[in-house]
C-alpha positions in Angstrom: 22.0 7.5 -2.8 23.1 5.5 0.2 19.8 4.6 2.6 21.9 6.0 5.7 22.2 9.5 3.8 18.6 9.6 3.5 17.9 9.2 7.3 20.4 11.5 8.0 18.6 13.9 5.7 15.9 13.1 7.5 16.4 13.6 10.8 19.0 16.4 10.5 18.2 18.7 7.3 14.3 17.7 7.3 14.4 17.3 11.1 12.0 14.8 11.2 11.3 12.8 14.1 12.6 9.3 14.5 9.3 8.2 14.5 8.3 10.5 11.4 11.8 9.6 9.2 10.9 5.8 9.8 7.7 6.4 8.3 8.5 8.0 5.8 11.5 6.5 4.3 9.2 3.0 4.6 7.1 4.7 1.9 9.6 6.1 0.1 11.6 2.9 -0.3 8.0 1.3 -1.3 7.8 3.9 -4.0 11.1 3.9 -5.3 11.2 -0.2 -5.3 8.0 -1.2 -6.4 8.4 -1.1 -10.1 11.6 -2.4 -11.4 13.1 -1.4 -14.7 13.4 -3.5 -18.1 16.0 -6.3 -18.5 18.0 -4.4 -21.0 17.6 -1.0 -18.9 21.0 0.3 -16.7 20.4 -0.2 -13.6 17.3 -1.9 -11.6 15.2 0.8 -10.6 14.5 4.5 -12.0 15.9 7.3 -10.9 12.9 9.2 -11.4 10.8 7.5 -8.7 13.4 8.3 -6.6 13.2 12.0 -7.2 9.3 11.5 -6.9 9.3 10.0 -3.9 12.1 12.8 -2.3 10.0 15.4 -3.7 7.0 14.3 -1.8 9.2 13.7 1.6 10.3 16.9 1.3 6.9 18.8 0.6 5.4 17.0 3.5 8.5 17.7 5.7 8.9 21.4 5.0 5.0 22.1 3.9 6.3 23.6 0.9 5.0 22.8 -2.8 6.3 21.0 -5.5 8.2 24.1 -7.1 9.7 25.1 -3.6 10.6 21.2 -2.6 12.6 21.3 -6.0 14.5 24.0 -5.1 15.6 22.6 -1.6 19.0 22.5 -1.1 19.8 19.0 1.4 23.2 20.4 2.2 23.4 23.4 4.5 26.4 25.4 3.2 26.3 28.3 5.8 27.6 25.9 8.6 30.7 23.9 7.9 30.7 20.6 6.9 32.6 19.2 10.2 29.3 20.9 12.4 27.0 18.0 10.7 29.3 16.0 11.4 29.4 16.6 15.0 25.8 17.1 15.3 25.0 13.3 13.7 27.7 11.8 15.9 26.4 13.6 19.6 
């Protein structure tokens, strides 16, 4: 997942403050980075801190629990794609 997705998410979906999405995607990314996988793993760092660490930014976000922050959907489907669009570039 691209880092400029996750702000978006952030900021738009989560609607987080600027101040609030910084802060939290700098512990997120310290989560996700910190441990890296073995040499002969795919890949350099598990998916499954990722999901951890969304999980959490979500729950936090949304005051929701873990259950609830899994079922999240990050896409809003009753708006048309082309309205987020708008919104992120206004």
């Amino acid at each position: 997942m691209c880092s400029n997705r996750l702000i978006v998410i952030m900021l738009f979906r989560l609607q987080m403050s600027i101040d609030e999405a910084i802060d939290s995607y700098a512990i997120l990314a310290k989560h996700i980075f910190s441990k890296r996988k073995l040499f002969f793993q795919n890949g350099q760092f598990k998916a499954s801190r990722l999901e951890e660490a969304l999980v959490t930014t979500i729950q936090k976000a949304l005051n929701v629990n873990e259950v609830r922050a899994r079922s999240v959907r990050m896409l809003d489907e009753e708006r048309p794609r082309w309205c987020v669009i708008i919104t992120f570039l206004l």
